[in-house]
N, C-alpha and C positions, 0 to 999 in steps of 0.2 A: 404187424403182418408184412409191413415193407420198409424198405427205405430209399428213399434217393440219396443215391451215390453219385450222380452225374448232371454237370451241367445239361447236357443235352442227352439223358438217356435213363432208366428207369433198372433200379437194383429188388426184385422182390424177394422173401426169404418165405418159403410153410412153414410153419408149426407142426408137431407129427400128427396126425389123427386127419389133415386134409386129404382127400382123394385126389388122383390124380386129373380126374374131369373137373372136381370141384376146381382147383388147384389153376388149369388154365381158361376156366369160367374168368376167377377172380382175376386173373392175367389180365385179361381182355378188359376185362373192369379197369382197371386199374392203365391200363394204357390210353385207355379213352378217356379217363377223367385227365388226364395228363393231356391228352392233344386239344379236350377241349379247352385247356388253360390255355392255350395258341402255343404252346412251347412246343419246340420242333426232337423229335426222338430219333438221336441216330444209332442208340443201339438197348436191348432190352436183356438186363441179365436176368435167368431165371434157375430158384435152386429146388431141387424138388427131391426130398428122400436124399438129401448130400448131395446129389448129380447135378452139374451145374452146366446151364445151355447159358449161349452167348448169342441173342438174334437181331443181327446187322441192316438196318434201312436198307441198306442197298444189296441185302443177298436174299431178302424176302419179301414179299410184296403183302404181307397183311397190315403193314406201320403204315404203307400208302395208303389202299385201301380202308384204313381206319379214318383216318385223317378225311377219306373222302365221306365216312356213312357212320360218322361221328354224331350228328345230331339224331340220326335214326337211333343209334343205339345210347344215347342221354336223354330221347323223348322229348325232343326237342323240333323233332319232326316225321314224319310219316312213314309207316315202313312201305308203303306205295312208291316212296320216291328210291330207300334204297333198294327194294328189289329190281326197281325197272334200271338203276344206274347196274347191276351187277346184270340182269337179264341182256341187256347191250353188249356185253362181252362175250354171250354165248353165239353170236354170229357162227366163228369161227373159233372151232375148238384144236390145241396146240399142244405142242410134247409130246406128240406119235412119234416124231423126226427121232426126238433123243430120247424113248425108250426104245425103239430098234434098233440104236446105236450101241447101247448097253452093251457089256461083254459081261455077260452070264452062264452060267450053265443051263439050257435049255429043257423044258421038263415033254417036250411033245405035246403038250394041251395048249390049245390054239383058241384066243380071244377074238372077236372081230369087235374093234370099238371105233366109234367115231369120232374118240376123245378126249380128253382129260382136262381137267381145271381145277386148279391146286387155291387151297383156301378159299374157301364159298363161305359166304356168309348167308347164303337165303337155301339152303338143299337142308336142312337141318340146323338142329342148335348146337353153338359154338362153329370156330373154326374147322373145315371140313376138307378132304379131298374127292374130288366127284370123277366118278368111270362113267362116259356117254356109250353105252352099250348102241351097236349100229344092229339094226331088224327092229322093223315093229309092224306086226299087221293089223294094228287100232287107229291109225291114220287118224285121228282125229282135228277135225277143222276148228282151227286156229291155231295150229301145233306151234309153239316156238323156238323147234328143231325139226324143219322137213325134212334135213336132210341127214335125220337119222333113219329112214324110213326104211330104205332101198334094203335088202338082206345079201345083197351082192357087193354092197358101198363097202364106207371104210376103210377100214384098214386092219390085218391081224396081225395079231401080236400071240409069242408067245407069252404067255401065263407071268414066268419067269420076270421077265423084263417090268410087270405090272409090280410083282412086288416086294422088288428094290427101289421101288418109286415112291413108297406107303411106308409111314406116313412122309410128305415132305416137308416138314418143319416139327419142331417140338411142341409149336403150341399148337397142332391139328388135335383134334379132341375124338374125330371120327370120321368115319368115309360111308360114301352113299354113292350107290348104283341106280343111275336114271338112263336116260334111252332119248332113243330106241328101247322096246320092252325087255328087260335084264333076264324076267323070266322064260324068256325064249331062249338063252345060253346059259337052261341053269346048271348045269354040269359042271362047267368049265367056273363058274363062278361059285361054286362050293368050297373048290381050292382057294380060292381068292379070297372068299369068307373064312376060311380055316383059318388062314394066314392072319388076318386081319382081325380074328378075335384072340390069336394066340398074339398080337400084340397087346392087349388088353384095351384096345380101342369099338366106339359102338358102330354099327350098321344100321343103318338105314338104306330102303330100295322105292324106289317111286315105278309102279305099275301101272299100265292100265286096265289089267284086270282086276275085278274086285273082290276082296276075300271069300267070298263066297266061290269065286270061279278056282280060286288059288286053293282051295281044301279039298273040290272034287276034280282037279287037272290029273290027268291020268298017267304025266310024267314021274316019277319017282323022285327025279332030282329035284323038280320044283319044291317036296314036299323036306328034303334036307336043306335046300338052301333056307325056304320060309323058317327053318328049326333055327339056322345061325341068325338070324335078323333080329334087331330089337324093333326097330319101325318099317312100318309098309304104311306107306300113305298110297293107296287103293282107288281106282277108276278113274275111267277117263275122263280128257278133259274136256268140259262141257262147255261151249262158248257161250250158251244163255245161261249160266249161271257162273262165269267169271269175275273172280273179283279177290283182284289186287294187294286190298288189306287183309287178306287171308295169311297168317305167318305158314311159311311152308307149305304152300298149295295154294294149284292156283282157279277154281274151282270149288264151290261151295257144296257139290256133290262129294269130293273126294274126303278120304278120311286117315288121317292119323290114327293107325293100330298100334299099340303096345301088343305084339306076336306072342310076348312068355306066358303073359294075362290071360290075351282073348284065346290063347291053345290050355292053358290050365284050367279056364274056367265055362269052355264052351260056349259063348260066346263074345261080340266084340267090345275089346277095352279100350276106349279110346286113350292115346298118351296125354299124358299132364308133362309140362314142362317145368324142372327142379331150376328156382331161383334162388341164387348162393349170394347171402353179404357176408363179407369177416365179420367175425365174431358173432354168428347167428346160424340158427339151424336151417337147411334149406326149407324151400316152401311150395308144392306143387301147384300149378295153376292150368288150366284146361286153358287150350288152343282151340 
């Protein structure tokens, strides 16, 4: 399934029949078995379908990041501990400056976000790219972004400049839209969604209304964006019922929806999360 080609760096090769989610699952696998050996990774090659990416320590930040929630992810320690190290970086959220810098051709649909952070390991499974959407009228006390709240904040951005930004690395596996509420600009994020399943990458949205609110909203767009989404982890966040060890959510109220399921079969399906080893069929296991 691999080989190491590099003193200091990690050569993987597919086999044909691997998907491409499976494919950088196994990446991540495979990188952390490696950093938990203490051996230092300066560069990761990876070939996928013949196409081959080259991913340099120092031009992406998931080898650091691994290195640091290494033990979260060999079970070796708490996903408490890695959430709260990556939750710490959501202070301030960064790269508005250099996607309005972009020289693009502008599409006139206007985003207002209050954010971006590239490779998240806690907004969903696998490595992910996350849009802090700026409005939310759920204010919810103990929020760990107030200052997505304001609907005047932020910053807009055209559409455009969002994405050329998506994905930003080869091993992102998918992008997730949290907030500020995403559903309050769900128009402008349909496009965004278009774009982003026409990469063949997944979606996930973190709301705070709860699918029940989201089937009878009397927006229109709400109800195509919910059609592009594979996960909605649903309602807000409740601070007597926080808690930590929750994988992707932080609130024991809210809820992982599989959207294709709970709209095919009328009511809600919660997601199972697909566990990939080489040489083994995956395995679904509820969160």
């Amino acid at each position: 399934m691999f080989d190491v080609t590099h003193v200091n760096g990690v050569k993987i090769i597919y086999s044909p029949g691997v998907s491409e989610e499976g494919a950088r699952t196994l990446a991540m696998e495979e990188i952390t078995r490696f950093s938990r050996a203490g051996k230092r990774l300066s560069k990761v090659e990876i070939s996928i379908d013949g196409e081959d990416y080259v991913i340099k320590s120092w031009e992406v930040s998931p080898i650091r990041r691994i290195r640091r929630i290494t033990g979260y992810l060999a079970e070796t320690d708490s996903w408490n501990s890695a959430k709260l190290a990556e939750l710490r970086d959501r202070v301030t959220h960064h790269n508005l400056v250099a996607l309005q810098g972009k020289a693009v051709q502008e599409t006139g649909i206007k985003l207002r976000l209050n954010g971006m952070v590239y490779e998240s390991v806690v907004d969903g499974p696998g490595l992910r790219d996350v849009l802090f959407v700026q409005g939310c009228p759920h204010r919810c006390s103990g929020c760990q972004n107030p200052g997505s709240w304001d609907f005047g904040g932020g910053t807009e951005v055209d559409i455009a400049n969002v994405l050329v930004s998506l994905p930003s690395s080869p091993l992102v596996s998918g992008i997730t839209f949290s907030g500020g509420e995403p559903f309050c600009q769900a128009a402008a994020l349909v496009e965004v969604a278009q774009h982003i399943k026409s990469l063949g990458l997944n979606l996930w949205i973190y709301t705070g209304y709860t699918w029940e609110e989201l089937l009878a909203h009397p927006d229109p767009a709400v109800k195509r964006l919910l059609a592009l989404t594979d996960v909605v982890v649903d309602g807000r966040f409740v601070q007597a019922e926080a808690d930590l060890s929750l994988p992707f959510r932080g609130s024991r109220n809210q809820r992982p929806i599989d959207v294709r399921k709970s709209l095919g079969t009328g009511r809600v399906v919660l997601w199972e999360q697909e566990i990939y080893a080489a040489e083994a069929p995956p395995r679904r296991v509820a969160v």
